[in-house]
Rosetta silent file (secondary structure, phi, psi, omega in degrees, C-alpha in Angstrom):
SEQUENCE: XXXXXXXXXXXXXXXXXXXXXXXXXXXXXXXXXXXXXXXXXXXXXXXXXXXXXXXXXXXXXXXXXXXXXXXXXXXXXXXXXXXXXXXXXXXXXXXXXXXXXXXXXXXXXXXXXXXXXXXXXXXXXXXXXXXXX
SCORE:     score description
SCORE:     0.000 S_00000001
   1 L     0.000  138.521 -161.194   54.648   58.828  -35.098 S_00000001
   2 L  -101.472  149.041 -165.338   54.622   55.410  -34.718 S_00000001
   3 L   -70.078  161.040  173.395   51.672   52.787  -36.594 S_00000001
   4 L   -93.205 -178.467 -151.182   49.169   51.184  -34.047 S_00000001
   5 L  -112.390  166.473 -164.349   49.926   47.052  -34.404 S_00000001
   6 L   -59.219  -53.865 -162.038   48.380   44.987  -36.715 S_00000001
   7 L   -62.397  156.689  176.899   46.605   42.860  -33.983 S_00000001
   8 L   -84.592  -27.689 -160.731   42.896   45.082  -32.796 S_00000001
   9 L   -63.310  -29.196 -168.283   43.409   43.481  -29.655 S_00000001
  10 L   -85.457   55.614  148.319   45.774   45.908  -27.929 S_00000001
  11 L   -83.118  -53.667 -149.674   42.592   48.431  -27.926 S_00000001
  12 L  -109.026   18.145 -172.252   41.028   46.687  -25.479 S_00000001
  13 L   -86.496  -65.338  166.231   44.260   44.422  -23.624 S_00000001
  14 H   -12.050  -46.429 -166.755   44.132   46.876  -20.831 S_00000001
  15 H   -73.271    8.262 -173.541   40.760   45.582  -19.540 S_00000001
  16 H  -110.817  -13.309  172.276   41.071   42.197  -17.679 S_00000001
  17 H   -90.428  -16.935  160.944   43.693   44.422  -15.259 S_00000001
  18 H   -84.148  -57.836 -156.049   41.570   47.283  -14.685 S_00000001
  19 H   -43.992  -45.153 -169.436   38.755   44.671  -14.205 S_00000001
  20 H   -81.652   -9.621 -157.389   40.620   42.674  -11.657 S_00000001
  21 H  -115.873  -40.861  164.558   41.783   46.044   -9.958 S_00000001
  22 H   -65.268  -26.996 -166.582   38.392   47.113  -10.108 S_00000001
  23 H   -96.727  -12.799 -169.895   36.668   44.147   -8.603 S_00000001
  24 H   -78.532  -59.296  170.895   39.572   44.071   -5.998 S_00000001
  25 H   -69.583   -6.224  158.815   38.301   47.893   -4.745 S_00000001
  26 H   -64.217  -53.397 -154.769   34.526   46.943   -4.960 S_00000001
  27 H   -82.276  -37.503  157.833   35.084   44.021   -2.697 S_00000001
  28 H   -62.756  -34.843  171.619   37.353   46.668   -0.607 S_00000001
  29 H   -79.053  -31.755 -164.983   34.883   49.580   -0.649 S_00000001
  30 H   -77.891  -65.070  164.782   31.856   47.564    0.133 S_00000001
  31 H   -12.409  -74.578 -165.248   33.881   45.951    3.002 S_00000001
  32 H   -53.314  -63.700 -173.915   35.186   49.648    4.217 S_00000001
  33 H   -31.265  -65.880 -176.322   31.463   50.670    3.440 S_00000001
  34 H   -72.444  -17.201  173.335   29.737   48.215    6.089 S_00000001
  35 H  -104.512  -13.159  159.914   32.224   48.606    8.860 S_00000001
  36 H   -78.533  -17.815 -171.484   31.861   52.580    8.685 S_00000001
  37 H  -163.826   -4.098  147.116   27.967   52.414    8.209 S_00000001
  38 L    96.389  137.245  158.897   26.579   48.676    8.174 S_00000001
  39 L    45.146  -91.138 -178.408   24.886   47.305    5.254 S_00000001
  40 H   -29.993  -72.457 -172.719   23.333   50.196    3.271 S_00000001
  41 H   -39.357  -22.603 -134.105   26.495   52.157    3.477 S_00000001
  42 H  -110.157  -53.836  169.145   28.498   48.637    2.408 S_00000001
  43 H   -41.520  -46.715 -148.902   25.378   48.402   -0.767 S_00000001
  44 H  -107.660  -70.881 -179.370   25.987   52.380   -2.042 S_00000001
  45 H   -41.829  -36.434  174.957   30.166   52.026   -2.030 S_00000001
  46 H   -72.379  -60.473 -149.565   29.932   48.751   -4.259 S_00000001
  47 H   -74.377  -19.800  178.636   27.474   50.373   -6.105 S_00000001
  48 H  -102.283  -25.710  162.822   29.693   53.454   -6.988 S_00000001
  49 H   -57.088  -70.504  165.067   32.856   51.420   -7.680 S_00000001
  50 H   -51.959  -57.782 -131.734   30.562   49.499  -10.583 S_00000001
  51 H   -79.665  -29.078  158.217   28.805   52.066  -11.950 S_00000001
  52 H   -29.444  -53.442 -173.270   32.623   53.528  -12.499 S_00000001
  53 H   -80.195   26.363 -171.763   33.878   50.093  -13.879 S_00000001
  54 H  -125.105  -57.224 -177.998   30.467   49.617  -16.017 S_00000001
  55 H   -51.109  -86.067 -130.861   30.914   53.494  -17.393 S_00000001
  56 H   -71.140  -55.544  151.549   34.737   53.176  -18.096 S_00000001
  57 H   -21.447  -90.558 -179.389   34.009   49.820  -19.763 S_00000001
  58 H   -66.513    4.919  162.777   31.977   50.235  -22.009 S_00000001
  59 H   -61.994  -51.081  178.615   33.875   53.514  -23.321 S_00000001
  60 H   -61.980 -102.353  148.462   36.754   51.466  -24.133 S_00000001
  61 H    36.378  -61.737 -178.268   34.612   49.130  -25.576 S_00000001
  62 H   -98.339  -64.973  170.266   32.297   50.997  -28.199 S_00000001
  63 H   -42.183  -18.133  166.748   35.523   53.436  -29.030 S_00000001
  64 H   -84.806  -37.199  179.129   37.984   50.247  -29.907 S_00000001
  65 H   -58.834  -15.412 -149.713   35.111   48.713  -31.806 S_00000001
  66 H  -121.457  -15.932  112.933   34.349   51.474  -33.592 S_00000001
  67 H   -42.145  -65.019 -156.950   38.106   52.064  -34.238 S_00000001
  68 H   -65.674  -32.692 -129.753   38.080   48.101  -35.574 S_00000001
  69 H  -121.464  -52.807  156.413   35.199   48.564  -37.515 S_00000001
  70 L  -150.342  120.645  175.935   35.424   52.018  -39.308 S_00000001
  71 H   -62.289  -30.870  162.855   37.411   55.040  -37.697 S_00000001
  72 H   -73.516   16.368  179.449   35.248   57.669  -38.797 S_00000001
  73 H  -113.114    2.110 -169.662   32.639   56.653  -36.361 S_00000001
  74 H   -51.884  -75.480  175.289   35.153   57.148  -33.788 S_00000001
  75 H   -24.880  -63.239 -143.290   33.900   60.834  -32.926 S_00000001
  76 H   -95.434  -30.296 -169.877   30.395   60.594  -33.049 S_00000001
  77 H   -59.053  -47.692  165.508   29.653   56.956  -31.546 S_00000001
  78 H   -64.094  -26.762  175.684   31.935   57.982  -28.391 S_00000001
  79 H   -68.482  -29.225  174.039   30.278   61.315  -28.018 S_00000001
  80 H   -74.604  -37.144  171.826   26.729   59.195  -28.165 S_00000001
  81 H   -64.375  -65.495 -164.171   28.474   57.112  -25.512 S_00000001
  82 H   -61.126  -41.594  172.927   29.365   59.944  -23.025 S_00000001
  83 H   -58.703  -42.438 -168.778   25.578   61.695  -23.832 S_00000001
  84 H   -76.541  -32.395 -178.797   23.943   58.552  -23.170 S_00000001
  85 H   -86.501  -14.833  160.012   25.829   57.545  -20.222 S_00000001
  86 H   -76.630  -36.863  173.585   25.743   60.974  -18.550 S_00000001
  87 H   -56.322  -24.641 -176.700   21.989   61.150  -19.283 S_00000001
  88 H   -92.097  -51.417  175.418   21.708   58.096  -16.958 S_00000001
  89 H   -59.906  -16.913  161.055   23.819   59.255  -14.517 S_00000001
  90 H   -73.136  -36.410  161.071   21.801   62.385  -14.120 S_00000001
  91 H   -59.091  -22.885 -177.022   18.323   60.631  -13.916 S_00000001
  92 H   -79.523  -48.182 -171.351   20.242   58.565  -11.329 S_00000001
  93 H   -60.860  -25.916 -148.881   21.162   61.611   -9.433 S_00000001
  94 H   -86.572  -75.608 -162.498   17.782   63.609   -9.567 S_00000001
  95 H   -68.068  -14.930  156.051   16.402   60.360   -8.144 S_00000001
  96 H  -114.196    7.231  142.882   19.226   59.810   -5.354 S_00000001
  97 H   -50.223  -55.291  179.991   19.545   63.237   -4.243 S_00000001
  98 L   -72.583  -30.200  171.546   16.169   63.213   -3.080 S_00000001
  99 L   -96.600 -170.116 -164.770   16.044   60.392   -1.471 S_00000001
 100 L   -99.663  -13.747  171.695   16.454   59.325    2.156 S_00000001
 101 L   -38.723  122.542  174.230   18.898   55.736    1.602 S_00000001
 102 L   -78.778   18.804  166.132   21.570   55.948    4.096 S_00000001
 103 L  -120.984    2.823 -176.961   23.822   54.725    1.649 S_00000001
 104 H   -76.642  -34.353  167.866   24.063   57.497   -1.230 S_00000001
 105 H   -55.101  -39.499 -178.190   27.475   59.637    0.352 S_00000001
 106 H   -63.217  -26.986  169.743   28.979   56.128    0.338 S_00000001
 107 H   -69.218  -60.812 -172.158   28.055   55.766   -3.510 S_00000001
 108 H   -62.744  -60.039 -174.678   29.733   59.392   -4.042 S_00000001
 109 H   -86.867   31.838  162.361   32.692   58.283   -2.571 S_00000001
 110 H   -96.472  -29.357 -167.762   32.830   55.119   -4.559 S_00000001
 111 H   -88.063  -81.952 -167.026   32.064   56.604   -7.657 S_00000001
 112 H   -29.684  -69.361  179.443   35.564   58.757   -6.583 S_00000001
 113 H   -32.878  -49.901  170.806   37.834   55.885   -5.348 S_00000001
 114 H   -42.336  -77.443  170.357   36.439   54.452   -8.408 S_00000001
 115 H   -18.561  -63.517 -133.476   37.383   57.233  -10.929 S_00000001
 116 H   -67.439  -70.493  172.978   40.720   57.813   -8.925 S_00000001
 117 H   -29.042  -65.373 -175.632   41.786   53.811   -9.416 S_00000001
 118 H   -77.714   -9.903 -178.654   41.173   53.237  -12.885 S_00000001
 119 H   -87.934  -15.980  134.874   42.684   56.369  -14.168 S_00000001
 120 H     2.550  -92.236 -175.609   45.679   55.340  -11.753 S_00000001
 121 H   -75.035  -13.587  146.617   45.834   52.514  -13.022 S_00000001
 122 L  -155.313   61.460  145.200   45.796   52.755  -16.020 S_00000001
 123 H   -61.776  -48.876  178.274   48.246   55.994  -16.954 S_00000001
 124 H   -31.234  -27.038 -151.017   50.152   53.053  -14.943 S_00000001
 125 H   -86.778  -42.610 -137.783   49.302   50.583  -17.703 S_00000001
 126 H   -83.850  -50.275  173.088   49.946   53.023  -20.545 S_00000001
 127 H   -54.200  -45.672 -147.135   53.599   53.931  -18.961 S_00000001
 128 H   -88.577  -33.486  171.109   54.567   50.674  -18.610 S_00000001
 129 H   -55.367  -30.207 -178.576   53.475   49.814  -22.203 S_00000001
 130 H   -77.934  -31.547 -165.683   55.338   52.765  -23.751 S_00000001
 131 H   -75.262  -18.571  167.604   58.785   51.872  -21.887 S_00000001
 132 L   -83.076   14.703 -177.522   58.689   48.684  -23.238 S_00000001
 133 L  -106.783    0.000    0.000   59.288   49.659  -26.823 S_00000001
């Protein structure tokens, strides 16, 4: 098994190309969004495309630091991440189930596209990083 590199950085190198990949399908969903269903629809596809890149973020994020900083915090600080961040998205749900905003299927498929893209992109990243060693 091979050592992780000296530098901290390649935890977290990954992220200005899912960012840019991400903001690239935001600008695409909300587009797609408003010419299938006009405004709302155009609001609730952007809006599921972030809350993916926002989630996905900060996961990376508190798990490299937490990796940087002491590794035996790995476990419980990411599990505190996923509780906390699921906990929102279910008060989010409770509260957009119920309502009437013509834009919440278009958030549900945004939140997918989302999902689908960064984990795409980046097994993509992750191949191309192993074949170069």
């Amino acid at each position: 098994m091979s050592e992780a590199p000296a530098d901290p950085r390649w935890r977290i190198e990954h992220l200005p190309l899912l960012t840019a990949v991400s903001t690239a399908l935001l600008l695409c969903a909300a587009s797609a969004g408003f010419l299938a269903g006009g405004p709302d629809a155009a609001v609730g596809a952007a809006v599921g495309v972030l809350i993916v890149t926002a989630s996905y973020t900060l996961s990376t994020v508190v798990i490299a630091w937490a990796d940087t900083v002491r590794p035996s915090l790995l476990m419980p600080l990411g599990l505190l991440t996923y509780v906390v961040k699921y906990t929102l998205f279910g008060i989010i749900l409770v509260f957009g189930v119920s309502s009437d905003w013509a834009g919440k299927k278009p958030l549900g498929y945004g939140v997918v596209a989302g999902v689908v893209v960064w984990t795409g992109v980046q097994a993509w990243w992750v191949h191309r990083r192993t074949m170069r060693k």
